[in-house]
C-alpha positions, 0 to 999 in steps of 0.5 A: 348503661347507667351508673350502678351501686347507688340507692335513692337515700345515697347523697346525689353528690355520689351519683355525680362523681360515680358518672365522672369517674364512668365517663373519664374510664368510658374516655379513656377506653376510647383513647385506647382503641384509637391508639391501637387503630381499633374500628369505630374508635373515633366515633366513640372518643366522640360519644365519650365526650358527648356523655360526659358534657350531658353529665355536667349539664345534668348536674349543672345545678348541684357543682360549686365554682365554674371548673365544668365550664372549662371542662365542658369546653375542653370536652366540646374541643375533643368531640368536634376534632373526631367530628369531620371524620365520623361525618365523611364515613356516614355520608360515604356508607350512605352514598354506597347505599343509596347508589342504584343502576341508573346512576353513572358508575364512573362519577359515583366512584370518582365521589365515593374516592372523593370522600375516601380521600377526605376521610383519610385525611380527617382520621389521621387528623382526629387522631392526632388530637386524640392522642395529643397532651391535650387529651392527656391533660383532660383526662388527668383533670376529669380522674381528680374532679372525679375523685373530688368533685367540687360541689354544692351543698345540696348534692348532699340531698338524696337522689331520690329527690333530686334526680326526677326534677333533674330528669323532667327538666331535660325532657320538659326541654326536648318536648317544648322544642319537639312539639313545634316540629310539622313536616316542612319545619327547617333542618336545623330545628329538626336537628335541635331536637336530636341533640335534645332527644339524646340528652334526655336518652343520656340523662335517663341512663345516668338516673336508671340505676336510682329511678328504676323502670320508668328511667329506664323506659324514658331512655328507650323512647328516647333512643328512638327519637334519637335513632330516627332524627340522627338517619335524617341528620345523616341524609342532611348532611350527606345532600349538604356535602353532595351540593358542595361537591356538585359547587366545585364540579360545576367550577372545574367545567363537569357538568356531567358529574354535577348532574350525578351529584345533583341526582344523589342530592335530591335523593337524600334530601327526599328521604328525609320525608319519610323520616319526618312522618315517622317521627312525628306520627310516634312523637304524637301517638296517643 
């Protein structure tokens, strides 16, 4: 959800500490689901930081000095500590899900142990960063920027002004990336435009509250290219982690596991097409 309270004749420099402050709370709620051993917790420290780093890049323009770039960092450090678990429990869901009758039971769960395994030891690992003075210090510095953000002199501008070029630069970016998808364009690419599609998601939330029904309509559309690229990413991944587990069964001498792991690859590597039309068939609809 956006920030609330603020008009289009507010000072866009408000909106900035508003959405600092949201985000160190949104953070720090997150710290504490972890701490309690809450579900979900570390995908959302995760989200938290991702919002956050989306804000300062939003408002890049409108901040004095260099402090967001130290903080943007600290922020990318604490997001990808949580990011090996968040990607084994996906991919371990999507394997369990994509599992049939004809596959070999005993290998599927040798690999579902496999990952289990890995994401344990990921958790422990993720939570331990969380929970560390690192994030302490983090969240100790973004409670003072967002009290006392340092900024330019044109946050004093009104966000009525400021805040829709602020969001057709981050969707003008997310197009021009989008529009040079085609079907067999490379993983990679497909995932530049997921994260693209979540900054627009992200900043529109952030602008909803000032810009009304049309930022509020641009998040939802947002929303859903995001959905739909994030279950391609999450089947790229998955076919990823297979391969390099089907890399160490061929190693040990176990061609039969490799071959189950070969099976499941292919499958996810299939679903990704599907998801390719969809996307491409909404991305172009009239």
């Amino acid at each position: 959800m956006g920030v609330v309270g603020l008009a289009a004749e507010n000072p866009v420099g408000e909106l900035v500490a508003a959405a600092l402050a949201k985000g160190a709370r949104r953070l720090q709620k997150s710290v504490l689901m972890v701490a309690n051993g809450e579900d979900d917790a570390i995908h959302q420290v995760r989200v938290s930081c991702r919002r956050l780093r989306s804000d300062l890049k939003l408002f890049r323009k409108l901040l004095a000095g260099d402090w967001a770039t130290g903080l943007r960092a600290d922020l990318a450090a604490l997001a990808q500590a949580c990011g090996e678990a968040r990607d084994l429990e996906v991919i371990a869901a999507l394997v369990r899900e994509n599992t049939t009758s004809e596959d070999n039971a005993e290998h599927v769960d040798t690999i579902l142990t496999t990952l289990t395994l890995g994401l344990d030891r990921a958790a422990a690992r993720s939570a331990e960063a969380v929970l560390g003075e690192s994030t302490k210090d983090l969240l100790a510095t973004l409670e003072a920027v967002a009290a006392a953000p340092d900024l330019k002199p044109t946050a004093d501008i009104p966000c009525g002004e400021v805040l829709p070029q602020l969001l057709r630069s981050a969707t003008a970016k997310f197009t021009q990336e989008a529009d040079k998808l085609e079907p067999w364009t490379p993983d990679d690419d497909w995932h530049e435009v997921r994260l693209l599609a979540k900054r627009v998601r992200y900043a529109a939330d952030t602008s909803a509250a000032v810009l009304g029904d049309e930022a509020k309509a641009t998040a939802t559309h947002a929303a859903t290219y995001q959905e739909l690229l994030g279950r391609h990413q999450d089947h790229c991944a998955a076919a990823d982690a297979l391969t390099a587990m089907a890399v160490d069964a061929a190693a040990q001498d176990d061609p039969e596991l490799s071959f189950t792991l070969g099976r499941l690859t292919e499958r996810h590597r299939a679903a990704r097409k599907p998801l390719r039309e969809q996307f491409l068939s909404l991305y172009h609809r009239p």
